[in-house]
C-alpha positions in Angstrom: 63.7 101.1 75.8 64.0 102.8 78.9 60.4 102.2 79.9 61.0 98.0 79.4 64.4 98.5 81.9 62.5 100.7 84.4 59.8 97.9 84.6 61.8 95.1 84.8 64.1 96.3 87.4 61.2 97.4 89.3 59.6 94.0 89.0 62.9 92.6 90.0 62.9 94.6 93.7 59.5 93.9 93.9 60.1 90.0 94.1 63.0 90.7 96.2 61.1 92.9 98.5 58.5 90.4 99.0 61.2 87.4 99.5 62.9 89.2 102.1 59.8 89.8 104.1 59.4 86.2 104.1 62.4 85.2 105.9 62.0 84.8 109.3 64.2 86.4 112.1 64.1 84.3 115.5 65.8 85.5 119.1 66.9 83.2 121.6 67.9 83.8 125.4 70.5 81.1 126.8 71.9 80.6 130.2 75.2 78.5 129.5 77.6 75.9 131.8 80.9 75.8 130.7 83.8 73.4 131.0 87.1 74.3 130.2 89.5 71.9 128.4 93.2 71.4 128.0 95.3 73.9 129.9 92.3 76.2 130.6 91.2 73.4 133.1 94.0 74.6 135.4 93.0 77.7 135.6 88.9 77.4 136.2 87.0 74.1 136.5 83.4 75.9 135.2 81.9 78.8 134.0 78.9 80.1 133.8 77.3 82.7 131.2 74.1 84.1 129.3 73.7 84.7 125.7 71.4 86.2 123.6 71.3 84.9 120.0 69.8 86.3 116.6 69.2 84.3 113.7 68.1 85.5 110.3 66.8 82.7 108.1 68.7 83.3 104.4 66.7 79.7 103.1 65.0 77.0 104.4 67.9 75.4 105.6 70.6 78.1 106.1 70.7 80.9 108.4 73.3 83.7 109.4 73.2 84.1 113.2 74.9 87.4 115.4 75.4 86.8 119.2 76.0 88.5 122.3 76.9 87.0 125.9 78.6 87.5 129.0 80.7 84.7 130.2 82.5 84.2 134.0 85.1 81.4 134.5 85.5 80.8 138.5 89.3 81.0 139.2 90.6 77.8 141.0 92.4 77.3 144.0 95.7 76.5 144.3 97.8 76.7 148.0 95.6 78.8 149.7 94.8 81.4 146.7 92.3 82.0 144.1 93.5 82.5 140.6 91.0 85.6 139.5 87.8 84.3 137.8 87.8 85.4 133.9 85.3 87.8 132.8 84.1 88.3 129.1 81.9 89.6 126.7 82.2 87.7 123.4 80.3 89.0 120.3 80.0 86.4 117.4 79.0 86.3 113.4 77.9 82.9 112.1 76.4 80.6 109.7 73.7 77.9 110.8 73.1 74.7 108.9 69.6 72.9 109.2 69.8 69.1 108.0 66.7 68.4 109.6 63.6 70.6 110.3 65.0 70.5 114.2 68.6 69.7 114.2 71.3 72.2 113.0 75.0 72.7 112.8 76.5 75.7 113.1 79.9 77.8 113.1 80.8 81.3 114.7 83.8 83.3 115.0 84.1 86.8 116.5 85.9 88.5 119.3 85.9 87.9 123.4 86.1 91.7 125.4 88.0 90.5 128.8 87.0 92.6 131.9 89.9 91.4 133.6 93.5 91.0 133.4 93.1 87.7 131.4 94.2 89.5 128.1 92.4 92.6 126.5 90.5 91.0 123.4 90.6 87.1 122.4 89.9 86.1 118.2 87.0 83.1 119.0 86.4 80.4 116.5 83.4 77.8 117.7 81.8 75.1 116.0 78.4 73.4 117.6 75.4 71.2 117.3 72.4 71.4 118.7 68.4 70.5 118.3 65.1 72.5 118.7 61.8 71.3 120.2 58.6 73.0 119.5 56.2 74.2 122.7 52.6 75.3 122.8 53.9 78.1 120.3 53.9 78.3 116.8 57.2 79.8 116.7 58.7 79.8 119.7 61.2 76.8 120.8 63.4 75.4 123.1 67.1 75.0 121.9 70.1 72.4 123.6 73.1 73.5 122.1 76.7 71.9 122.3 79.7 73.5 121.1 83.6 74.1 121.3 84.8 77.4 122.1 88.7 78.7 121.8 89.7 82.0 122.2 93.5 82.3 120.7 95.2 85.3 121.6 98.9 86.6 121.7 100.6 88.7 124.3 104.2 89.9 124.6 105.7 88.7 127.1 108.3 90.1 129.9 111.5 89.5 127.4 109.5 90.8 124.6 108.6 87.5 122.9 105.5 87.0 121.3 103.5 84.3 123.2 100.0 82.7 121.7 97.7 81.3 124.2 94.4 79.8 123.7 91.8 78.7 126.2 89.0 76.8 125.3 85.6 75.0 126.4 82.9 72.8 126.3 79.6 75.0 126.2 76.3 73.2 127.4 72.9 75.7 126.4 69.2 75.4 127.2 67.0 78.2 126.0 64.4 79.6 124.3 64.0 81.0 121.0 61.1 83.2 120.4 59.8 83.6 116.2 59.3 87.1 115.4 
């Protein structure tokens, strides 16, 4: 009896051994132009950024994707002075929906680190769209990429009320994704 259970749960890690060495990991390197919306539009009227995205295919269709960036959101001018630009590093988790062999939705939420006085972390929820074209590669791709950005955060403020505050953004991508 313990022979059969041994065999089968080794056959068993065997397959899922091999099936995870079949799922393909990708990395993708993105310069970014951001537009702010709403009320962050009075404070900065672009930003600019670089991300770097992995993806790690679960199916066909699905995949889970981690990113990285750094993020700068020119201050405007107003009566002489600048407001300060807005520095961050945002860090994402998400999930990636294929429909099409080169189209894909996706959704990401994670946190935005602020190097400046902006606020000290920011929760981010973003939902995008975007489309792959193949090159000269087998794997490799470009990606343009559209999404909605918001990072919601709360503060106290001088008379000790609690204030939320959100700022969000159009984000335009081109990059490259390279198949590994």
């Amino acid at each position: 009896m313990f022979k059969k259970f041994f065999t089968i749960v080794f056959l068993a890690s065997l397959s899922f051994v091999f099936k995870v060495q079949s799922q393909q990991v990708s990395l993708g390197l993105f310069p970014e132009i951001n537009l702010p919306t709403g009320n962050a539009s009075s404070i900065s009227g672009v930003g600019f950024g670089a991300s770097l995205k992995a993806e790690y295919e679960i199916s066909d269709k699905h995949t889970i994707t981690a990113s990285g960036a750094y993020n700068v959101f020119i201050g405007k001018r107003y009566f002489g002075s600048r407001v300060p630009n807005i520095e961050s590093i945002p860090a994402k988790l998400g999930f990636k929906y294929y429909p099409s062999s080169d189209f894909y939705v996706e959704a990401q939420a994670g946190a935005a680190f602020h190097q400046t006085g902006f606020s000290k972390t920011s929760f981010i929820w973003s939902p995008g769209f975007g489309t792959r074209f193949k090159t000269g590669s087998a794997n490799n791709k470009l990606d343009f990429g559209l999404r909605y950005e918001s990072w919601a955060n709360s503060s106290y403020s001088s008379n000790a009320n609690l204030k939320a505050t959100s700022f969000g953004f159009v984000g335009l991508k081109l990059g490259y994704v390279f198949g590994l």
